[in-house]
ZASE-837748 format. One record per residue: x, y, z of N, C-alpha, C, O in turn. Coordinates in steps of 0.05 Angstrom, whole numbers, plus 5000, padded with zeros to 4 digits. Layout:
N
XYZXYZXYZXYZ
...
***
This chain:
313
226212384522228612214515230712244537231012434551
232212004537233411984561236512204553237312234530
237912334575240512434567241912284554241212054555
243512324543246712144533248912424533248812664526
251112224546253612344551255312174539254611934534
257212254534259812044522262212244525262412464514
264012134542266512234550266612614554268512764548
264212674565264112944573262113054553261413284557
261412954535259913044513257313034509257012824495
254813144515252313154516251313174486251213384474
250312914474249312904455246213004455244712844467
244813254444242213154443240913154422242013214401
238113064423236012954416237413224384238213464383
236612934358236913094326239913234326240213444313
242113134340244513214343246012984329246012754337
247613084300250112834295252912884311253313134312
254712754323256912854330258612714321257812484316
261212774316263512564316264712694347264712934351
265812464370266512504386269512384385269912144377
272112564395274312394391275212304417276812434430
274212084426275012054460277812004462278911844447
279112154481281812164494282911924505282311904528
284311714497283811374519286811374529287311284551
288811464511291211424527293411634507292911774488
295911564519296811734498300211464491300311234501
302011564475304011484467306411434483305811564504
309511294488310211464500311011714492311611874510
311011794463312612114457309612274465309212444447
307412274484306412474485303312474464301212574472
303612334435301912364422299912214426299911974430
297812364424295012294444293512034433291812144418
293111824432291111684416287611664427286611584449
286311764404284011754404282611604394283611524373
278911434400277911334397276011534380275211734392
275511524361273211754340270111504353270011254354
268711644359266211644370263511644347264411824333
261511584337260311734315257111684317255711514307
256311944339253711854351251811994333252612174318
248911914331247212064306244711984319244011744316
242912174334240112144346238012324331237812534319
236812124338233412304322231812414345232012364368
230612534337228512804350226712604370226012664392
226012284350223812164354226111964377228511904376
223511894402225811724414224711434409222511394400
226511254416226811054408229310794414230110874436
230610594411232810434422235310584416235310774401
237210494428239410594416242110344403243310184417
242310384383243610124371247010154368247710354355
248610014377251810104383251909884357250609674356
254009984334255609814317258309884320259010114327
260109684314263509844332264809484320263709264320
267309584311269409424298272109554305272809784310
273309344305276509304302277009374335277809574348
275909094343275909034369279208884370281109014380
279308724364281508664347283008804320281908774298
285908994322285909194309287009034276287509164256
287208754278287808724249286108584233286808434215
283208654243281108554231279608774216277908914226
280508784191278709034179276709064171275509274175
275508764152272908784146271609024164271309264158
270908894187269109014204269509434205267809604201
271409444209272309694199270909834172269810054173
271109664149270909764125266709764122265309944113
266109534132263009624139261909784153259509844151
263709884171263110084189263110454171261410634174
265410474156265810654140264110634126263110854128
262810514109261310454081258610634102258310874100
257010474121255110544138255710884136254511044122
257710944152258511224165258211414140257011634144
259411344109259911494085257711574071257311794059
256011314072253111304063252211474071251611674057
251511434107249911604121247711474128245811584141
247811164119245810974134245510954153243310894162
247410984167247210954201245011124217243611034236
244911384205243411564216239811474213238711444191
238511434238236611314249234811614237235411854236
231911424228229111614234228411604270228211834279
228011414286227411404314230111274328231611114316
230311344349231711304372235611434365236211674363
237411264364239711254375241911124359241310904350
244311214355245810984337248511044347249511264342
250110854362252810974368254610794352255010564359
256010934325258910784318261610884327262611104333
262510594326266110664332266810434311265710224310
268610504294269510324268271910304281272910084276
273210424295276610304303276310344331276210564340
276110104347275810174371279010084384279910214402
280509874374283009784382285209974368286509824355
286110234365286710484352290110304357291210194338
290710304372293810154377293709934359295609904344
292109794357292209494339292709544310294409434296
290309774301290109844280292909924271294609804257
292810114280296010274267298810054258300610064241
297909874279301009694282300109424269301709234273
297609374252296809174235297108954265298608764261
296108944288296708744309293608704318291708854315
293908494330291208354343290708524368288508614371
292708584386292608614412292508844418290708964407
294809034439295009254448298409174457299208954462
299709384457302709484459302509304483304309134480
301209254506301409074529301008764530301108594548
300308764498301408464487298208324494297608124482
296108454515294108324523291108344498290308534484
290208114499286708134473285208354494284508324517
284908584476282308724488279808604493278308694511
279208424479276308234487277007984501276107774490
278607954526279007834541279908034559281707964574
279008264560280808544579276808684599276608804620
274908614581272608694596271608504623271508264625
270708774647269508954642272209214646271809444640
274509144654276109274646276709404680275609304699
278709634684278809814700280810024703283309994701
279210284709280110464705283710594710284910794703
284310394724287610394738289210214729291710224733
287609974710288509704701290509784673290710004662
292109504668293409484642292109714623290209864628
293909684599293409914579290309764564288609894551
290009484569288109454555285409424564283309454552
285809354589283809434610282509764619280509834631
284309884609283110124606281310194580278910234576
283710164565281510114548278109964543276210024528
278309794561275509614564274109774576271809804567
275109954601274210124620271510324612269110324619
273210514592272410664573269910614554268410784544
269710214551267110274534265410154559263210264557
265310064571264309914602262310144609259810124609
264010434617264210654638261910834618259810924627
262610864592262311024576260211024546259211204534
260110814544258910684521256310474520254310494506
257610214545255110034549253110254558251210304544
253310384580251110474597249110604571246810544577
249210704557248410914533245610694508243610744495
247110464512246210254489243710024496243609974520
242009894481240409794483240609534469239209344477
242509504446242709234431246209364413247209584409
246709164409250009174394250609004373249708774375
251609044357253108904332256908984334258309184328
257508754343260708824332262608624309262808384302
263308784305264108674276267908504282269808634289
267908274277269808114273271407954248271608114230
272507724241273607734221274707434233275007404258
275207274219276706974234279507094238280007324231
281306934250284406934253286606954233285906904210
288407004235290507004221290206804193289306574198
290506834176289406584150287206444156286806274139
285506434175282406344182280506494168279206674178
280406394136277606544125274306384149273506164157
273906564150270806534163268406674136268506894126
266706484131264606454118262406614138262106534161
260906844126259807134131257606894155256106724147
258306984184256706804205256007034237257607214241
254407004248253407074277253306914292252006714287
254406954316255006944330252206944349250907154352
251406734360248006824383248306664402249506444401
247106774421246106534434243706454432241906624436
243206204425240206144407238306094436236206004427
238206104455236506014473235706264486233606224498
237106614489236506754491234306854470234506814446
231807024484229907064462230307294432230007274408
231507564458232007664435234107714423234207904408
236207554428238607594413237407374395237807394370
236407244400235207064366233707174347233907094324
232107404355230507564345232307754323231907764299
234307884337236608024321237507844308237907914285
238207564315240107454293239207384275240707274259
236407384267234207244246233907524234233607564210
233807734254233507974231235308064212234708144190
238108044221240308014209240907904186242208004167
239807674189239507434169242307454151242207554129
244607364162246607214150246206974148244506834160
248706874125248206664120248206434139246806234133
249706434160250406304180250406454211251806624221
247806254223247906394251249606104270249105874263
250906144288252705974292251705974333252606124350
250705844336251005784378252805784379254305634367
253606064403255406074412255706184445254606384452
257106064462257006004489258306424495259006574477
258106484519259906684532261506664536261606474551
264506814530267206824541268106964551269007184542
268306864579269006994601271107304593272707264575
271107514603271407704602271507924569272908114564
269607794553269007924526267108074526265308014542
266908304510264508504510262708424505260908594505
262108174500259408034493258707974519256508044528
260107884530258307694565258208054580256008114591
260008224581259908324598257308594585256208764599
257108564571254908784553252108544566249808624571
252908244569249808004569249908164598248708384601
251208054618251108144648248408444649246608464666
249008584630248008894636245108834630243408974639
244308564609242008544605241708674569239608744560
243508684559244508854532245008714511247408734506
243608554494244708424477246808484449246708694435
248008334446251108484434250908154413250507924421
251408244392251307964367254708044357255708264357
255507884352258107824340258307774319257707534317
259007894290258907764260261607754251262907964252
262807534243265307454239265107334203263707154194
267107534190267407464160268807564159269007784168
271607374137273207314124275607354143275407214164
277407484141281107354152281607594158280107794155
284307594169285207874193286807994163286407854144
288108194159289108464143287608314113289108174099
285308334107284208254082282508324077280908254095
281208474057278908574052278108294037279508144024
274208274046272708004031269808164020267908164035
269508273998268108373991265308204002263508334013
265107943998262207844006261707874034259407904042
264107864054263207854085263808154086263508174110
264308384079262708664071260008694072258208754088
260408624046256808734040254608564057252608684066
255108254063254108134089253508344118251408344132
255208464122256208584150254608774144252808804161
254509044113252309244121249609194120248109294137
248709004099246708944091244908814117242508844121
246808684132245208524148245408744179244208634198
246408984184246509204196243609424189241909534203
244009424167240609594158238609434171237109524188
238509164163235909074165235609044193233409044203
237809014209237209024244235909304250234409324269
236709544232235709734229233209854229231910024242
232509634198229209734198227509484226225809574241
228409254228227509134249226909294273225109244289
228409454275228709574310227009904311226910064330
225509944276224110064273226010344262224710544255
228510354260230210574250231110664228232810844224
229610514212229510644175227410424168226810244183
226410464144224510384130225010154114223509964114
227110184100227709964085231209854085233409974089
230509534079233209394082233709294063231809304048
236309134050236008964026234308674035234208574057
233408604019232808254031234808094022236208084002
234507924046237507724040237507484011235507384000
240207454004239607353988239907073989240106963967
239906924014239906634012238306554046238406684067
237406384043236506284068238106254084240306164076
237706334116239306204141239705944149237705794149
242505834156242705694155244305654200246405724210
242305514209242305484237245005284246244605064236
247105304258249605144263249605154300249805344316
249404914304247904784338251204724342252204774364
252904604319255404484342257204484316256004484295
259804474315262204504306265004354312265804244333
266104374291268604214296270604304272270104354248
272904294287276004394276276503984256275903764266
277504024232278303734225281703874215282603984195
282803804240285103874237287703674226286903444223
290803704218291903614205293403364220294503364242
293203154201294602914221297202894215298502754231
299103034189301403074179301903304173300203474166
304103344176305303594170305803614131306703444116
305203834128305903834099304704104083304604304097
304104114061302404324044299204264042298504054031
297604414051295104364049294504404031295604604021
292004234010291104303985287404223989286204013992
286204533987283404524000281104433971281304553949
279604273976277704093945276404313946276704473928
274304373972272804443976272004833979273504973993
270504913970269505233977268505274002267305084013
268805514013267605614035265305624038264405794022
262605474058260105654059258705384041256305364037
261005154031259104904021258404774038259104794062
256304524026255004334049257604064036258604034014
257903914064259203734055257903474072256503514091
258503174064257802974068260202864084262502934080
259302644107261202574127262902354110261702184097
265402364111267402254093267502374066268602264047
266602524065267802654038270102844035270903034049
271102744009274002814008274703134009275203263989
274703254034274603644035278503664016278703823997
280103544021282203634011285303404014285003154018
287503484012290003284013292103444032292203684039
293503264035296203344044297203304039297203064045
300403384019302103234012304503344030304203454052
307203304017309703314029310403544000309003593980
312903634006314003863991315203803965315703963947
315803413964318103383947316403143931317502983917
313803143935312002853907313202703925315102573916
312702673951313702333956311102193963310901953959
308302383978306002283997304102443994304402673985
301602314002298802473986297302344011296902104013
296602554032294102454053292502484049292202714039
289702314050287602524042286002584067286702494089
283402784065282002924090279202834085278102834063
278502794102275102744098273602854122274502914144
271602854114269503054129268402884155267002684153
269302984177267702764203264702774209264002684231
262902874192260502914197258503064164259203224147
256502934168255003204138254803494163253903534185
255603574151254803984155254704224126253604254105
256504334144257404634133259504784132260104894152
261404834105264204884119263205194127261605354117
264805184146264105484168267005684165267405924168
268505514159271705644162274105534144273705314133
275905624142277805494118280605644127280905884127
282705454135284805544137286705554116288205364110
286405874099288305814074291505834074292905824054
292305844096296005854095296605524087296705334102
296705524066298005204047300705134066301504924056
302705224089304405074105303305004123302605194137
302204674135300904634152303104464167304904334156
302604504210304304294210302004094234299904184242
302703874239300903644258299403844276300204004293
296603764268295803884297293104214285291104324293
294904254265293504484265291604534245291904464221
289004684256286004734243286204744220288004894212
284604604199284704614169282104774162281904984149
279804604175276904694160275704704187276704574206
273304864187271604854208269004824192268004974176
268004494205265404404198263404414216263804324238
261204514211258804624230255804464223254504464202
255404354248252804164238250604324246250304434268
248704324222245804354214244504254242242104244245
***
């Protein structure tokens, strides 16, 4: 089996560690750490990175990562398993998207070692982490009031990131392009495939895009040959080639017809708009048959901005 090191730390072979890597400190001095949570088997085998709160006000991903860690599912019969459940430790604390330098950590890779606070940070899993890994799951969450319906993130023309995302089997696997300087392209560059699963809204726990996130984590599990058994999913995959925002043509209170994760028909009525005071009633209709993929629930909407995200079959 090959070595593994992580931030000075020689993991070996049938070794669990929690590692607390050192990444920066405060200005009063107080140190902030990245908790590490590596767990290898005797037997060798891939090594599988799961890691959330890439973005620190996205918790789901966080809270699947704990459930995994508490269980003790994570821990592999063959090869390798590296978690990090809070990898944005500044974000987290301060309920924020970003880093104190105001910059997205997943627009900060491949990062560098002298760079911004958040580029260092990128540095650290670049320097420290990719090199170690063989396939990745990171866990996401839609935007600010952007519920996202439990979906992955693939690129469907790569072979085996399709392979993972069918093993996965969420409800929604979604084509999706590389963005320039995110841990996804820069993990693709290494030849490393890295899947993205995005469910429910930023400071919100969504019990269904939870249990989505572990459930569909085991079974990449037993797929990659590292435990025996997974749950089976409980609904068929549903493949999304192209997408679209049907955003607001008036300003007003949004009022949504429609559930998350339904199929809808092109012109069908998804929801209204009215005004604050009973004077006007817009209505919304669907620009295509799909899939609602996304749902913006903040009811103050003004011109312009994303209501539903519909995703065609």
């Amino acid at each position: 089996m090959k070595e593994m090191v992580i931030d000075g730390h020689k993991i070996a072979p049938g070794q669990n560690l929690q590692i607390n890597a050192l990444i920066a400190r405060l200005p009063t001095r107080t140190p902030i750490n990245i908790p590490v949570f590596v767990s290898r088997s005797k037997k060798d085998g891939p090594t599988l990175l799961i890691m959330a709160g890439v973005h620190g006000d996205e918790t789901n991903g966080v809270e699947i990562l704990r459930r995994l860690i508490a269980s003790k599912s994570y821990i592999p019969k063959i090869g390798s398993v590296i978690a990090i459940p809070v990898f944005n430790v500044y974000g987290f604390i301060n309920h924020e998207r970003g880093l104190p330098d105001g910059k997205d950590l997943n627009r900060s890779f491949p990062g560098s070692k002298t760079g911004s606070l958040a580029s260092r940070v990128a540095y650290f899993f670049t320097s420290e982490i990719l090199p170690q890994i063989d396939f990745g799951l990171d866990f996401h969450t839609g935007g600010a009031s952007h519920n996202n319906y439990p979906q992955l993130r693939s690129a469907l023309e790569l072979p085996m990131e399709m392979e993972l995302a069918k093993a996965f089997a969420p409800p929604l696997i979604i084509k999706s392009s590389f963005r320039d300087k995110s841990l996804r392209k820069t993990a693709a560059k290494e030849g490393k495939p890295v899947l993205v699963f995005e469910g429910g809204e930023t400071l919100r726990m969504r019990k269904q895009a939870i249990d989505h996130g572990v459930e569909g984590s085991l079974r990449v599990m037993k797929y990659l040959g590292m435990r025996d058994d997974a749950p089976e999913p409980d609904k068929e995959t549903i493949f999304i080639q192209e997408s679209t925002w049907v955003r607001a043509k008036y300003a007003g209170l949004h009022h949504s017809y429609v559930r998350n994760g339904s199929k809808v028909e092109k012109n069908q009525l998804l929801g209204v708009i009215t005004d604050p005071y009973g004077q006007f009633e817009k209505k919304i209709k669907s620009p295509m048959d799909g899939v609602v993929i996304g749902i913006n629930n903040y009811p103050v909407v003004n011109m312009g901005d994303a209501l539903m995200h519909v995703g065609k079959e």
